[in-house]
C-alpha positions as CSV (number, residue, x, y, z in Angstrom):
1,X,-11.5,1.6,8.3
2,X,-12.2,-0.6,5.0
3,X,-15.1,-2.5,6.6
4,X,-16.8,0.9,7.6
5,X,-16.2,2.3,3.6
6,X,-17.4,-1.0,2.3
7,X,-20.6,-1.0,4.3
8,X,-21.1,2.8,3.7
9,X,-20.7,2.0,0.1
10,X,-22.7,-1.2,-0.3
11,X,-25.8,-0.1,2.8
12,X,-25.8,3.9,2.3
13,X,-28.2,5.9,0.5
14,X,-26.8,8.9,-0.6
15,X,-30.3,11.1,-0.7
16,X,-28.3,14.6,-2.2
17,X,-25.1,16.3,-2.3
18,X,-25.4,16.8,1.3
19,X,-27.5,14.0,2.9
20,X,-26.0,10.5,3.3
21,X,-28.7,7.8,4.9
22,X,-27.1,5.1,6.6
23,X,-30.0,4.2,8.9
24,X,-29.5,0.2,7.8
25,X,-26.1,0.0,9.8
26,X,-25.8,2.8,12.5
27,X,-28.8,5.2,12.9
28,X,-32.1,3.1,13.0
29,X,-30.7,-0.6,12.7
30,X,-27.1,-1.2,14.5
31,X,-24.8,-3.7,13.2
32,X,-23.2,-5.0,16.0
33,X,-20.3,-6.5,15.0
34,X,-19.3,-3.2,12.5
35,X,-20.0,-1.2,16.1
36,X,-17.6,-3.2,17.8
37,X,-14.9,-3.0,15.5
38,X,-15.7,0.8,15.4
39,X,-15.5,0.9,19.3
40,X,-12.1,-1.0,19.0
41,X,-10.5,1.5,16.3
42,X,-11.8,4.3,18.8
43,X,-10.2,3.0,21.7
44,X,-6.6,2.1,19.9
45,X,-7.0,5.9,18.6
46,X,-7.3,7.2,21.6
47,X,-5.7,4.6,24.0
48,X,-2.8,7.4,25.2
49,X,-5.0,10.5,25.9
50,X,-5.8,9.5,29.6
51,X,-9.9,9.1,28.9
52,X,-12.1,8.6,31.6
53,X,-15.2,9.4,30.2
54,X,-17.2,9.3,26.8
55,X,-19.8,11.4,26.0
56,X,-22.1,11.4,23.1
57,X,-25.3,13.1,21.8
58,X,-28.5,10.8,21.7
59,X,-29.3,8.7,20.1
60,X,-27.2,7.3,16.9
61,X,-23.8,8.7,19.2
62,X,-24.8,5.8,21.8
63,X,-23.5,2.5,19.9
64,X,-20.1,3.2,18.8
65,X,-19.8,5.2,22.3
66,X,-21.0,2.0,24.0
67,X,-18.6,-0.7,22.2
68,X,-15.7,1.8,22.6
69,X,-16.2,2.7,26.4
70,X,-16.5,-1.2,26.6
71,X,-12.9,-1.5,25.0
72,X,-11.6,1.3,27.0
73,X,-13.4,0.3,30.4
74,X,-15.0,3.7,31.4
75,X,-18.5,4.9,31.4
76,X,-20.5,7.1,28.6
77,X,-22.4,9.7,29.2
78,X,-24.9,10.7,26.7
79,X,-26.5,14.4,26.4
80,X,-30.4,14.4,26.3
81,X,-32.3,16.1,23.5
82,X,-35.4,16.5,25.5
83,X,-35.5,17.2,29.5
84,X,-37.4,14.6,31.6
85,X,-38.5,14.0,34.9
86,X,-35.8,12.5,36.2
87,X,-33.4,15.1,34.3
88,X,-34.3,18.5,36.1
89,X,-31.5,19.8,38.4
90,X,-27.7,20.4,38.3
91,X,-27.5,20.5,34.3
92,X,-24.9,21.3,32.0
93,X,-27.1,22.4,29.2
94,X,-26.0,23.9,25.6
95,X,-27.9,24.7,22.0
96,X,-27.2,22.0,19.3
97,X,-29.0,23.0,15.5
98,X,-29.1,20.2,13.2
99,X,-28.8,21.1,9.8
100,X,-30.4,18.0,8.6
101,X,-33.3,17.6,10.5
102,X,-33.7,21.7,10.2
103,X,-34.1,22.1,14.3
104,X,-32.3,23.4,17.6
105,X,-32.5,21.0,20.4
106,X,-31.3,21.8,23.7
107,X,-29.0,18.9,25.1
108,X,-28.0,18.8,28.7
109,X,-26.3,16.4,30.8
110,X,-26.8,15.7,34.3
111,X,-23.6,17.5,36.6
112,X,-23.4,13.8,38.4
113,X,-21.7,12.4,35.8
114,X,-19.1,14.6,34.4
115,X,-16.6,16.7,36.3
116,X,-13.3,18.6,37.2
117,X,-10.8,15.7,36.6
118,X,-12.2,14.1,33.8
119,X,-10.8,13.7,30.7
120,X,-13.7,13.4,28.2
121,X,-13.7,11.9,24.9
122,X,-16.5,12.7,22.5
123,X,-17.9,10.5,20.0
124,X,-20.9,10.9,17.1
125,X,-21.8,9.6,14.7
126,X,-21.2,12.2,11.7
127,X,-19.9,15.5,11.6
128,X,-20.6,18.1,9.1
129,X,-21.0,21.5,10.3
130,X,-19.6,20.7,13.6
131,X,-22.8,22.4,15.9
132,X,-23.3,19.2,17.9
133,X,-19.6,18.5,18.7
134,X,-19.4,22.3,19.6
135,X,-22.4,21.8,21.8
136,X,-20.9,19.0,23.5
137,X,-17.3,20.8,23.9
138,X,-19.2,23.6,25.9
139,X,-21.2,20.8,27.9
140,X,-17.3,19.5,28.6
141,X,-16.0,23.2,29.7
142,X,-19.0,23.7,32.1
143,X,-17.9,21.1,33.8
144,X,-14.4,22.1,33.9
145,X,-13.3,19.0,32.3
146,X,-10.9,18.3,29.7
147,X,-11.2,17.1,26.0
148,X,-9.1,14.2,25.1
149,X,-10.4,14.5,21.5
150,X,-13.1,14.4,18.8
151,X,-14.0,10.4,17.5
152,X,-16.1,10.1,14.3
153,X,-17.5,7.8,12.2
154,X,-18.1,9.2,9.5
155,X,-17.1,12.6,8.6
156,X,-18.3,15.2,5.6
157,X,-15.5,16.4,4.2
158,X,-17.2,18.7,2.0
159,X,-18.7,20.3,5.1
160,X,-16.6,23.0,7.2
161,X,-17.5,21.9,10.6
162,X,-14.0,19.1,10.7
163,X,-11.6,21.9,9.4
164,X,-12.9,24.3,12.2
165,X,-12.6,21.9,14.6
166,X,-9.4,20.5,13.8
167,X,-8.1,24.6,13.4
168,X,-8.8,25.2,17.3
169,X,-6.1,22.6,18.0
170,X,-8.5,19.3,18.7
171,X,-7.2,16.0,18.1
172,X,-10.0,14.9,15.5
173,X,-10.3,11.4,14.2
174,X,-12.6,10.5,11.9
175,X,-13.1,6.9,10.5
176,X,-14.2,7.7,7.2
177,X,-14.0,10.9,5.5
178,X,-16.8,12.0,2.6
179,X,-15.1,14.3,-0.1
180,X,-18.2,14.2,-2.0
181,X,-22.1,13.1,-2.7
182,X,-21.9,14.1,-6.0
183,X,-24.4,12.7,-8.5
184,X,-25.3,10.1,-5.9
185,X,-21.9,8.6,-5.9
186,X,-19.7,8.6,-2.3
187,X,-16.3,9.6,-2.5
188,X,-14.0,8.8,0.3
189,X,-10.6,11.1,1.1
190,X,-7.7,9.2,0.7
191,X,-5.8,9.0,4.0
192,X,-3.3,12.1,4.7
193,X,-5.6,14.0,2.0
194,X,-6.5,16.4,4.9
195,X,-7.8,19.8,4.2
């Protein structure tokens, strides 16, 4: 997606080698209109794998989950970070560690909303080492559910977690793939340049 590189380019910080911050567009302020297009892309990606659910990891998964269940007309589901009181029972729960915020989060999901017979798509917003899609795969086989595939917006490629991912089998799309941070420069992939 050229929109998405150009507003990575022109809005992201890169903060290291391994830190990108792109809170001005998708994880603190949301550009609507770059979310819909995103939820669009999603959909047209996906448009033949039978989904009937999204589900995503709170919070910065919600928006381009939102604007593509919206195109593809089915509900998302999103796994909570923190247990409330209205989120007690009938969980599917798994461990998630972050790598950039240096913590391990329980998510969970409520059983109402995800079941056999559904075909589950997930979409975050980055993926690096791949814990919190691998925490939200396990959420998906609790339920006996399937996995239509992996949508992300922007991916490191530098990082391992997309190669393990996509080495299990799993129809992984990413919108933008990071090669490098390098000396506070991003570097995209070119398309077909997986590795």
């Amino acid at each position: 997606m050229n929109k998405l590189e150009s507003t990575i380019l022109n809005e992201g910080k890169v903060l290291s080698e391994t830190v990108l911050k792109v809170d001005s567009f998708l994880n603190h302020q949301i550009d609507p209109e770059l979310m819909k297009q995103i939820g669009e892309e999603f959909a047209a990606r996906f448009a033949n794998a039978g989904v009937t659910k999204i589900l995503t990891l709170e919070s910065s998964g919600i928006a381009p989950s939102v604007m593509t269940g919206l195109t593809m007309n089915v509900p998302v589901v999103f796994a909570r970070k923190r247990k409330s009181l209205t989120l007690l029972n009938d969980l599917y729960s798994a461990e998630v560690h972050s790598f950039t915020k240096k913590e391990t989060n329980e998510i969970s999901i409520s059983s109402d909303y995800i079941g056999k017979g559904d075909v589950v798509l997930v979409i975050d917003d980055f993926l690096a080492n791949g814990q919190a899609v691998l925490g939200l795969m396990d959420i998906i086989d609790q339920a006996g559910a399937s996995l239509a595939g992996i949508g992300i917006v922007i991916e490191k490629g530098f990082q391992d977690g997309g190669k393990m991912i996509r080495d299990k089998g799993i129809h992984v799309e990413s919108l933008a793939i990071i090669d490098s941070l390098a000396e506070g420069k991003v570097t995209f992939r070119k398309e077909g340049a997986l590795k």
